[in-house]
KOLZAZA-25545 format. One record per atom (N, C-alpha, C): residue in one letter; x, y, z. Coordinates in Angstrom, 3 decimals. Example, Ala and Ser with C-alpha at 12.3 -4.5 7.8 and 13.67 -1.06 7.14 Angstrom:
2
<site><residuo>A</residuo><xx>13.190</xx><yy>-5.690</yy><zz>7.800</zz></site>
<site><residuo>A</residuo><xx>12.300</xx><yy>-4.500</yy><zz>7.800</zz></site>
<site><residuo>A</residuo><xx>13.200</xx><yy>-3.300</yy><zz>7.800</zz></site>
<site><residuo>S</residuo><xx>12.850</xx><yy>-2.250</yy><zz>7.080</zz></site>
<site><residuo>S</residuo><xx>13.670</xx><yy>-1.060</yy><zz>7.140</zz></site>
<site><residuo>S</residuo><xx>12.900</xx><yy>0.030</yy><zz>7.870</zz></site>
//
This chain:
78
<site><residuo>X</residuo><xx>-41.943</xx><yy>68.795</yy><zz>315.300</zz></site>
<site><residuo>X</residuo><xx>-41.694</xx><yy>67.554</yy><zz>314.572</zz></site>
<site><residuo>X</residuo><xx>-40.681</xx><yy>66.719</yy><zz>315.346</zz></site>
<site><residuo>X</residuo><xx>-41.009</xx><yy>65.323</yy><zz>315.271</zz></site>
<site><residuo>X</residuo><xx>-39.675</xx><yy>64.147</yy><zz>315.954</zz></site>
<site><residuo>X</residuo><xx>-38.218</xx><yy>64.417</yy><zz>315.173</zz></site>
<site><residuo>X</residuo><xx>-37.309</xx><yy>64.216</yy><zz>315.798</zz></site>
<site><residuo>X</residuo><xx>-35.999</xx><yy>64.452</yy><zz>315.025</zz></site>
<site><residuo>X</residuo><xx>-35.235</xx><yy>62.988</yy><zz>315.757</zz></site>
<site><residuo>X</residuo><xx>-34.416</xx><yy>62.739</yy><zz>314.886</zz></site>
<site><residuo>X</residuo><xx>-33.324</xx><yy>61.729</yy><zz>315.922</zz></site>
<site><residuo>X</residuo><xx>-32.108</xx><yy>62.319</yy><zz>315.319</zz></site>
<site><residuo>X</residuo><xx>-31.119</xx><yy>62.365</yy><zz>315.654</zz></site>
<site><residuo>X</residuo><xx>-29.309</xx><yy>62.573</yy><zz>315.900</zz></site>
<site><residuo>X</residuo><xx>-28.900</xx><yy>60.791</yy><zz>315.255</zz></site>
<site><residuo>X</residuo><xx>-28.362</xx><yy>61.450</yy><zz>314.050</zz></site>
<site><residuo>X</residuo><xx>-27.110</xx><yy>60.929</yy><zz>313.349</zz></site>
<site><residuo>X</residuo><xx>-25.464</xx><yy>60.695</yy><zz>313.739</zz></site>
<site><residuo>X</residuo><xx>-24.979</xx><yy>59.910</yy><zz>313.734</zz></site>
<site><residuo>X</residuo><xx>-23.669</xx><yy>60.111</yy><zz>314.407</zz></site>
<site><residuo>X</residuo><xx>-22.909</xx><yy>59.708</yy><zz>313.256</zz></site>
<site><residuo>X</residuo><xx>-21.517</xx><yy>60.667</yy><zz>312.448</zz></site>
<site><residuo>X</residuo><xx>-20.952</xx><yy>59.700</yy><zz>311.666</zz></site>
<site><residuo>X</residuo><xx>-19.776</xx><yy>60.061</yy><zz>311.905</zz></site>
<site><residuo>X</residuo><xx>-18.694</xx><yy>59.338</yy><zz>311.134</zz></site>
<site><residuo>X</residuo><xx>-16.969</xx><yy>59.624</yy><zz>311.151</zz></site>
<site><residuo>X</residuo><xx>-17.093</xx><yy>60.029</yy><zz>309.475</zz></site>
<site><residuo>X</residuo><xx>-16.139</xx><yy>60.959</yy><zz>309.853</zz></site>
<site><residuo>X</residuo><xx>-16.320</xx><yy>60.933</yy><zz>308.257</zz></site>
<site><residuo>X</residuo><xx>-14.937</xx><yy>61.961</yy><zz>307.985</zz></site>
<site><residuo>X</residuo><xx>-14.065</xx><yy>61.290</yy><zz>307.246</zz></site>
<site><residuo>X</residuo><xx>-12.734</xx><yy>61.846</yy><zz>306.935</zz></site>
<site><residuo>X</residuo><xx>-12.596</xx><yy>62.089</yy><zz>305.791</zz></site>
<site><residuo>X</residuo><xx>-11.819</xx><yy>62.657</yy><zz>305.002</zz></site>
<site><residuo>X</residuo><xx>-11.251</xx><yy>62.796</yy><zz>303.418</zz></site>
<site><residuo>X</residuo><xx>-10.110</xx><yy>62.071</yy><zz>303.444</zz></site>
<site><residuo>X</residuo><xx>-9.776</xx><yy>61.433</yy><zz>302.466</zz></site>
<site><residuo>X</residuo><xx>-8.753</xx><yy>59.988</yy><zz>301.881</zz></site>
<site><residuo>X</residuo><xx>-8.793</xx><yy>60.480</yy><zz>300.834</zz></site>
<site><residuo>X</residuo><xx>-6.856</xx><yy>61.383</yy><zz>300.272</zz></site>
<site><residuo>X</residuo><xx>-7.103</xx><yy>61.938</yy><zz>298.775</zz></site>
<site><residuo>X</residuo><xx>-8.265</xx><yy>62.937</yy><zz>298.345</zz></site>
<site><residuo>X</residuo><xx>-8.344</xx><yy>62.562</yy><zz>297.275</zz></site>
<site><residuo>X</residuo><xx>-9.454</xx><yy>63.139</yy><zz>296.885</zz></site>
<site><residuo>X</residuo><xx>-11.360</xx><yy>62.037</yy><zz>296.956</zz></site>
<site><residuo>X</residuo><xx>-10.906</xx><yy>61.219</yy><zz>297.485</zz></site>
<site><residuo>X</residuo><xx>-12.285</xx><yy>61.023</yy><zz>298.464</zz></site>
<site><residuo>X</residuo><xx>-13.015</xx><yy>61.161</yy><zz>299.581</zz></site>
<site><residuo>X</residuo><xx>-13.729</xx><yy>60.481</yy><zz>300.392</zz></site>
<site><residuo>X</residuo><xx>-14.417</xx><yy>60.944</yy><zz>301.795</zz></site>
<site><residuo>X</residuo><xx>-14.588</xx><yy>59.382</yy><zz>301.439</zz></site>
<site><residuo>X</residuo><xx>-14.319</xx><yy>58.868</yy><zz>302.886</zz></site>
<site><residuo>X</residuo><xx>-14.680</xx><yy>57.820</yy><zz>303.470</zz></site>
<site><residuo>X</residuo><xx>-15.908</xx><yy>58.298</yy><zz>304.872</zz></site>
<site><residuo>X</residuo><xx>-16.637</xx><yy>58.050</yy><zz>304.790</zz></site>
<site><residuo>X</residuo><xx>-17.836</xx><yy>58.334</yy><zz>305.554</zz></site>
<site><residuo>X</residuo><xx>-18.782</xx><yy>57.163</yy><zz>306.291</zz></site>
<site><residuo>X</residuo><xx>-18.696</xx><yy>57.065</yy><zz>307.958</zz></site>
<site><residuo>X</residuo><xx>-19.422</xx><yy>56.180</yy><zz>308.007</zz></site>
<site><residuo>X</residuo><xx>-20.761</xx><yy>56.489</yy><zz>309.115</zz></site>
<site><residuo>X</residuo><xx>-21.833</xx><yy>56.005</yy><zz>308.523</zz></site>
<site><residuo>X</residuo><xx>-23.002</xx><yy>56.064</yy><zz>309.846</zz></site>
<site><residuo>X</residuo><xx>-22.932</xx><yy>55.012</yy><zz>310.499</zz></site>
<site><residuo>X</residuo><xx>-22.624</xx><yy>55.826</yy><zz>311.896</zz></site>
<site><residuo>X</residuo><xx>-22.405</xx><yy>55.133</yy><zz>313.082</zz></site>
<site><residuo>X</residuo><xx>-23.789</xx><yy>54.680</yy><zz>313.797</zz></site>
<site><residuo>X</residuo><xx>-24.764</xx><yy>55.121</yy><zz>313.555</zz></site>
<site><residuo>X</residuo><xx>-25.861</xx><yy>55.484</yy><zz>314.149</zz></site>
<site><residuo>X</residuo><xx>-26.729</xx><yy>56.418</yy><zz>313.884</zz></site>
<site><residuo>X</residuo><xx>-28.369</xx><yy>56.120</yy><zz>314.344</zz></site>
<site><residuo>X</residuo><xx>-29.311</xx><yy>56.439</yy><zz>314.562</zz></site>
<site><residuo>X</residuo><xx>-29.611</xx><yy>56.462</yy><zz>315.662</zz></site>
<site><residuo>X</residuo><xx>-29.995</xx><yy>57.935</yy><zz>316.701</zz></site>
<site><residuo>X</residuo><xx>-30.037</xx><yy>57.722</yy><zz>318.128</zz></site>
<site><residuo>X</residuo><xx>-31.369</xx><yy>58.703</yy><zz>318.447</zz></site>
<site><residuo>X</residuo><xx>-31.835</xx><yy>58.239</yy><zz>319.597</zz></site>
<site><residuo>X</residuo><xx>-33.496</xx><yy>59.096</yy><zz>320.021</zz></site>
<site><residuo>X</residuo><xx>-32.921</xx><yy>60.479</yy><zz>319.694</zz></site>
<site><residuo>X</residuo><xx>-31.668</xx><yy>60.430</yy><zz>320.923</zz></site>
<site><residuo>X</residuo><xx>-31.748</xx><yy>62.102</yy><zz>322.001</zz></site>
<site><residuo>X</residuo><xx>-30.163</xx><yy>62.351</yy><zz>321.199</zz></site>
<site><residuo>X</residuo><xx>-29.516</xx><yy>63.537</yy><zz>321.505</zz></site>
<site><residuo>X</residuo><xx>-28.503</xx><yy>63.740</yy><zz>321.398</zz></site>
<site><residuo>X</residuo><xx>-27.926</xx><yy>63.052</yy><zz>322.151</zz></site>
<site><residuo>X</residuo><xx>-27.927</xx><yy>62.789</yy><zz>323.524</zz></site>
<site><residuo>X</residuo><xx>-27.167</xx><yy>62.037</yy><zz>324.609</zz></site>
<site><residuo>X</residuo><xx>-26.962</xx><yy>60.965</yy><zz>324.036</zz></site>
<site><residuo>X</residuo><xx>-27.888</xx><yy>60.510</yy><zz>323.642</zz></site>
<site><residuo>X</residuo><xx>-27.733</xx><yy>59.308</yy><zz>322.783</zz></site>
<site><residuo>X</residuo><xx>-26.609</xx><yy>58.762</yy><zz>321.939</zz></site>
<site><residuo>X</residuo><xx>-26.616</xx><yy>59.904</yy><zz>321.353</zz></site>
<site><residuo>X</residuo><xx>-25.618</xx><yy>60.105</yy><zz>319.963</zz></site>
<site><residuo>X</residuo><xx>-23.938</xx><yy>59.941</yy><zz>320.629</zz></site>
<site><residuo>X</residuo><xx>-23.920</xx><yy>61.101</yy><zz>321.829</zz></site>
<site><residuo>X</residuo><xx>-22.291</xx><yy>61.183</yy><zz>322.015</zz></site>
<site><residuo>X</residuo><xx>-22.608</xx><yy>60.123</yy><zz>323.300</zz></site>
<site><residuo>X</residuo><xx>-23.404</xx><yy>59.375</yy><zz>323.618</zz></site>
<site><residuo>X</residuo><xx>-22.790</xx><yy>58.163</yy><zz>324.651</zz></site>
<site><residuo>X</residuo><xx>-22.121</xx><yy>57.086</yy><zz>323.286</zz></site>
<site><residuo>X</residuo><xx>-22.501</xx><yy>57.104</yy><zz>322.287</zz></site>
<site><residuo>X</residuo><xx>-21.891</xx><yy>55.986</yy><zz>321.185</zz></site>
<site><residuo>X</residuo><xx>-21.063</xx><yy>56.685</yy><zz>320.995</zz></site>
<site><residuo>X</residuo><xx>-21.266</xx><yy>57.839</yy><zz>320.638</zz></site>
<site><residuo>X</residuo><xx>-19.290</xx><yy>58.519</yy><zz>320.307</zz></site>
<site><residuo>X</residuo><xx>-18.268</xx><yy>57.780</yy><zz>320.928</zz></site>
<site><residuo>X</residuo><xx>-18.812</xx><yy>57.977</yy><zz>322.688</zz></site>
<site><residuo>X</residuo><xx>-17.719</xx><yy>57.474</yy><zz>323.576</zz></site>
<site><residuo>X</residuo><xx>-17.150</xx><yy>55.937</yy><zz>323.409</zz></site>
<site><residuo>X</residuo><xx>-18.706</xx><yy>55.610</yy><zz>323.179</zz></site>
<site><residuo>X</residuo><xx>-18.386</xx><yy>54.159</yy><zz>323.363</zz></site>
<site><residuo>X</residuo><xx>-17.205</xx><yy>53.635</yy><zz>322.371</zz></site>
<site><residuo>X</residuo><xx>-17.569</xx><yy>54.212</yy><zz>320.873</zz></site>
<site><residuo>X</residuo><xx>-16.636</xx><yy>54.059</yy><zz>320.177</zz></site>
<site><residuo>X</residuo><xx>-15.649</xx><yy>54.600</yy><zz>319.493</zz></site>
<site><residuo>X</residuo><xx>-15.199</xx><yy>55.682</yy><zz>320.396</zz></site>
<site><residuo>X</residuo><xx>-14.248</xx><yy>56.549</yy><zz>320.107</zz></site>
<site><residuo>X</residuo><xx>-12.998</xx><yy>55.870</yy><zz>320.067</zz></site>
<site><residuo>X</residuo><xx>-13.045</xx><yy>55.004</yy><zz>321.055</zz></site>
<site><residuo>X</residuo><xx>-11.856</xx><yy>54.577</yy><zz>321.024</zz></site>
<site><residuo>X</residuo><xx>-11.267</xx><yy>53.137</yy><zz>320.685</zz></site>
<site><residuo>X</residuo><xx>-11.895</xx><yy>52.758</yy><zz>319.847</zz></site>
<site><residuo>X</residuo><xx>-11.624</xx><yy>51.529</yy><zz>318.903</zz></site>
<site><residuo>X</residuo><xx>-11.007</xx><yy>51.942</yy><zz>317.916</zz></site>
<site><residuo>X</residuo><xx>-10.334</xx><yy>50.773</yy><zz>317.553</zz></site>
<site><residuo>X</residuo><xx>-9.110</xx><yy>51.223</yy><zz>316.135</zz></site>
<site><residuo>X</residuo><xx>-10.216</xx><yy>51.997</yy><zz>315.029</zz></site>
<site><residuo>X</residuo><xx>-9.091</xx><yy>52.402</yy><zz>314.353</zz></site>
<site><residuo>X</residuo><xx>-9.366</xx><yy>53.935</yy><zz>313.665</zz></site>
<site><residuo>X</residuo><xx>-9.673</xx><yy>54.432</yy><zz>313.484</zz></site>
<site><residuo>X</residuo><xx>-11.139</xx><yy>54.533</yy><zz>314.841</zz></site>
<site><residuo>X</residuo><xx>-11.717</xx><yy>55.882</yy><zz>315.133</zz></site>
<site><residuo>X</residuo><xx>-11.123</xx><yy>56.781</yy><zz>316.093</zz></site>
<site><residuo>X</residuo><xx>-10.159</xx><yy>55.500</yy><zz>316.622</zz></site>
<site><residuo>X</residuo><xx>-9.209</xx><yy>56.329</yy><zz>317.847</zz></site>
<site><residuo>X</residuo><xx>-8.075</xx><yy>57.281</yy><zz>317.376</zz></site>
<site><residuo>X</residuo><xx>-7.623</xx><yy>57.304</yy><zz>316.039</zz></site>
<site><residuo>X</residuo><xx>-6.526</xx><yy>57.635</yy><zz>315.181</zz></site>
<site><residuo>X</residuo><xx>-6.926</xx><yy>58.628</yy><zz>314.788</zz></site>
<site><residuo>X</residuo><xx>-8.224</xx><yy>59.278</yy><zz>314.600</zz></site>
<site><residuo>X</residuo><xx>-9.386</xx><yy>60.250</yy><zz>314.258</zz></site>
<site><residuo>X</residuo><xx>-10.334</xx><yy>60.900</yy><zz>314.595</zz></site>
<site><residuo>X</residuo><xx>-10.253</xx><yy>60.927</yy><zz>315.879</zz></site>
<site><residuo>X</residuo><xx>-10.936</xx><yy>61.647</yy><zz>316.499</zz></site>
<site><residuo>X</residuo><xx>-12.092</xx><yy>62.974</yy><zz>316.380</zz></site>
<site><residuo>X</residuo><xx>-11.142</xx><yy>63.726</yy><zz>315.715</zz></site>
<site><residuo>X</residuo><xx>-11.561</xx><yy>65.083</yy><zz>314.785</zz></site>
<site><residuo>X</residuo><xx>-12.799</xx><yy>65.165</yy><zz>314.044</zz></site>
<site><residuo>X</residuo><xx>-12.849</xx><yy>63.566</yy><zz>313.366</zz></site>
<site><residuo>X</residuo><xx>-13.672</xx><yy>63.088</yy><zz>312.138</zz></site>
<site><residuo>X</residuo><xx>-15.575</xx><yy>62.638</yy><zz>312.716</zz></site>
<site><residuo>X</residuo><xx>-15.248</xx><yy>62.496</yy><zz>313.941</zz></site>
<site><residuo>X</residuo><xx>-17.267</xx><yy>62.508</yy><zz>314.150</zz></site>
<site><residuo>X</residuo><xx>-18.041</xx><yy>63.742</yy><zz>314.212</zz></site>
<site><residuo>X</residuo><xx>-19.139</xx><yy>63.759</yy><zz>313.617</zz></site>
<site><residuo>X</residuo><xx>-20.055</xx><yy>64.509</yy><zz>313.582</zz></site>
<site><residuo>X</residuo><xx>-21.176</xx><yy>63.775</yy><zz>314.188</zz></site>
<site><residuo>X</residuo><xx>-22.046</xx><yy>64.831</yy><zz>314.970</zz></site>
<site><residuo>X</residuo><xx>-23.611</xx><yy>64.611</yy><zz>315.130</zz></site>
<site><residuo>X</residuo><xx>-24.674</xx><yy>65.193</yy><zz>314.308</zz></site>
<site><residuo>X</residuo><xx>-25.668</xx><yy>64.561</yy><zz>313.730</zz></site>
<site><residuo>X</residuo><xx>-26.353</xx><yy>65.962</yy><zz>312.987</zz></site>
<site><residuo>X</residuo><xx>-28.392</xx><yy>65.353</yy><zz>313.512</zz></site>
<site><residuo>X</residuo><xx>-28.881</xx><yy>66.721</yy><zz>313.933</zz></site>
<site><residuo>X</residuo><xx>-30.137</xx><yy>65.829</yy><zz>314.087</zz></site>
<site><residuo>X</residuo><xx>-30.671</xx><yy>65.904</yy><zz>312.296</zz></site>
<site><residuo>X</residuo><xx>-31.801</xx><yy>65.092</yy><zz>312.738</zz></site>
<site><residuo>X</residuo><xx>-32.264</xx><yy>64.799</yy><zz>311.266</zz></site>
<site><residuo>X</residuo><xx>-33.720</xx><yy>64.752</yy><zz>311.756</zz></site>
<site><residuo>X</residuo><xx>-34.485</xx><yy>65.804</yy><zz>310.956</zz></site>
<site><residuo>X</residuo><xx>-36.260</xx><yy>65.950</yy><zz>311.090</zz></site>
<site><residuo>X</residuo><xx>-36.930</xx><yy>65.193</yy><zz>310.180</zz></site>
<site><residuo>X</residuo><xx>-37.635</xx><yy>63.904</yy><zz>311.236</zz></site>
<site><residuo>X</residuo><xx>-38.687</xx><yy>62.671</yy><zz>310.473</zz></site>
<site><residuo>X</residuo><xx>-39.652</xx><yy>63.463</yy><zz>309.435</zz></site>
<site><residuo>X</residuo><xx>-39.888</xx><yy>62.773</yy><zz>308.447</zz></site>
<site><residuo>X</residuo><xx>-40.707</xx><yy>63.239</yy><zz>307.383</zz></site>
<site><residuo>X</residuo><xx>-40.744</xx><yy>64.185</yy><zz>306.883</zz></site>
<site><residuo>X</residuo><xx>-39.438</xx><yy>64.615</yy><zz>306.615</zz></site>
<site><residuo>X</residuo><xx>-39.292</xx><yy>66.002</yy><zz>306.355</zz></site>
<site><residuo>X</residuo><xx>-38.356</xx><yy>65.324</yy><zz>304.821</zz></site>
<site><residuo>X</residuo><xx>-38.344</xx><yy>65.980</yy><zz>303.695</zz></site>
<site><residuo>X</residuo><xx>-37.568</xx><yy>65.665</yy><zz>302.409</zz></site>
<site><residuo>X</residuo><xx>-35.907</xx><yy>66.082</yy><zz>302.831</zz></site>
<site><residuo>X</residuo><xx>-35.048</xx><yy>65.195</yy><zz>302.876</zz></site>
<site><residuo>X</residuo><xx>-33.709</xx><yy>66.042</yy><zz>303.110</zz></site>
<site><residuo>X</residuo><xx>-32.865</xx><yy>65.736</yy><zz>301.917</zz></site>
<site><residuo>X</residuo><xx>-32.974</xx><yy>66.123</yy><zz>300.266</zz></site>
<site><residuo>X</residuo><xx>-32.376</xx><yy>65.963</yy><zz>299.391</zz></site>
<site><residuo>X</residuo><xx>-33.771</xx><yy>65.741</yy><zz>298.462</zz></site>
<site><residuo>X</residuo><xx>-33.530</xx><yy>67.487</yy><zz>297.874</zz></site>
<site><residuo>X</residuo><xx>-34.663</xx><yy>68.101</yy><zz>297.066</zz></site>
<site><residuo>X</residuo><xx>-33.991</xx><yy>68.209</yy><zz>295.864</zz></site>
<site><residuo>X</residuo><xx>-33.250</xx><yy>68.610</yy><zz>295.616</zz></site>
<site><residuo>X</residuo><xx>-32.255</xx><yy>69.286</yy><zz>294.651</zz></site>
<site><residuo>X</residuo><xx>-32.246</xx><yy>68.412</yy><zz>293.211</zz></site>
<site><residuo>X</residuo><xx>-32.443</xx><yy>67.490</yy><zz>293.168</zz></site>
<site><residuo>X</residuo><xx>-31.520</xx><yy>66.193</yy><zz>292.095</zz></site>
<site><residuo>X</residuo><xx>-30.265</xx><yy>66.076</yy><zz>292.121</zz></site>
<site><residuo>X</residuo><xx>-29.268</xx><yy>65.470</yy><zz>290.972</zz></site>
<site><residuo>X</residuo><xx>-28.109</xx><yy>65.313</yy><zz>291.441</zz></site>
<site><residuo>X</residuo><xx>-27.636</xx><yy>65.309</yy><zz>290.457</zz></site>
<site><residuo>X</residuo><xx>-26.040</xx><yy>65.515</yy><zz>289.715</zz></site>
<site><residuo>X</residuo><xx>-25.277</xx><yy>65.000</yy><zz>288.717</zz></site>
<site><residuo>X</residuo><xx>-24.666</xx><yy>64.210</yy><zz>288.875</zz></site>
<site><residuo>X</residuo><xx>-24.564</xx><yy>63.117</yy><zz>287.839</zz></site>
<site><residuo>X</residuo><xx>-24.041</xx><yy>61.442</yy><zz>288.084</zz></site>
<site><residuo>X</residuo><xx>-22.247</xx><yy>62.294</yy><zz>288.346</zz></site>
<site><residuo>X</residuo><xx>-21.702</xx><yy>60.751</yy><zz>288.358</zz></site>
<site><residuo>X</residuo><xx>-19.908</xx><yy>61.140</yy><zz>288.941</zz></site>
<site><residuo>X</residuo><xx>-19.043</xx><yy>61.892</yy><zz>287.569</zz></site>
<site><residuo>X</residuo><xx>-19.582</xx><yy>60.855</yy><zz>286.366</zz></site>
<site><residuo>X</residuo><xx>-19.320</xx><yy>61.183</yy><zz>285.104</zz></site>
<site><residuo>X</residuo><xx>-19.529</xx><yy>62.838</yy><zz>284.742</zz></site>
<site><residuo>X</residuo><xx>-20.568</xx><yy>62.853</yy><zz>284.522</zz></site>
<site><residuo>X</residuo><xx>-21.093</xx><yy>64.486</yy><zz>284.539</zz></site>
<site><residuo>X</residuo><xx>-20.045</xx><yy>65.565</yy><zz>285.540</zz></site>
<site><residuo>X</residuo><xx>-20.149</xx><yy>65.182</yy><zz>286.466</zz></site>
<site><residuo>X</residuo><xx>-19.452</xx><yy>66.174</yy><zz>287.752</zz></site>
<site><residuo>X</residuo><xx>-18.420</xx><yy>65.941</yy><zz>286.778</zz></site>
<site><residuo>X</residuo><xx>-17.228</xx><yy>65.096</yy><zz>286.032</zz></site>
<site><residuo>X</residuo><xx>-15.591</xx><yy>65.005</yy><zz>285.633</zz></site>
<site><residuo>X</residuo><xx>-15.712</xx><yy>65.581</yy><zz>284.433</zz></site>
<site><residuo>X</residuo><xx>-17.269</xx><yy>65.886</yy><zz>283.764</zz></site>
<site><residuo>X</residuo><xx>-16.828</xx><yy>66.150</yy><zz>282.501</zz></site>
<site><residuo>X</residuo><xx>-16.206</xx><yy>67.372</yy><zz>282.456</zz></site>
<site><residuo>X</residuo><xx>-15.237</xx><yy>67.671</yy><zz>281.634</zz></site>
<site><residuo>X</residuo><xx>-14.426</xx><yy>69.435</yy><zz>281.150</zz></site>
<site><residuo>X</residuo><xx>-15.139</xx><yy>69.824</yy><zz>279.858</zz></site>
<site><residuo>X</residuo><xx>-15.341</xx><yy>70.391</yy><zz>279.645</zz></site>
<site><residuo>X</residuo><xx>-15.266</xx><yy>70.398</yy><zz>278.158</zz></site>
<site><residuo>X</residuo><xx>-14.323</xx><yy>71.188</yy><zz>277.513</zz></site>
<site><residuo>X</residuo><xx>-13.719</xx><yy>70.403</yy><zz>276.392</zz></site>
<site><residuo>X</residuo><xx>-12.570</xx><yy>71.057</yy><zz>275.333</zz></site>
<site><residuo>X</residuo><xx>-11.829</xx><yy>72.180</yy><zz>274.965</zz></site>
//
């Protein structure tokens, strides 16, 4: 199957994740020549740590599961 490489930054802030896609790339090479390119622009340069590559397989389902809204995930109960 075709795959392409994802590139993202993606840090935790508190108790969130700030996460960004950097890209969609053919090859892996692909992927970390944009790393480089933008590794070192403001505050990706401060973060380094924070990129990931991930390939990703075309036509393939990647989020089968369903989901619980944000609400649901906070509820406690009593």
């Amino acid at each position: 199957m075709d795959s392409v490489f994802l590139l993202w930054h993606t840090r935790g802030i508190d108790d969130d994740t700030d996460a960004k896609l950097i890209g969609v790339y053919k090859t892996s090479d692909d992927a970390e020549a944009a790393l480089t390119r933008v590794g070192s622009k403001p505050g990706f340069r401060d973060f380094p740590d924070c990129f990931e590559i991930h390939e990703y397989v075309l036509g393939r389902d990647g989020w089968t599961e369903g989901f619980v809204s944000h609400d649901e995930a906070m509820h406690v109960d009593d």
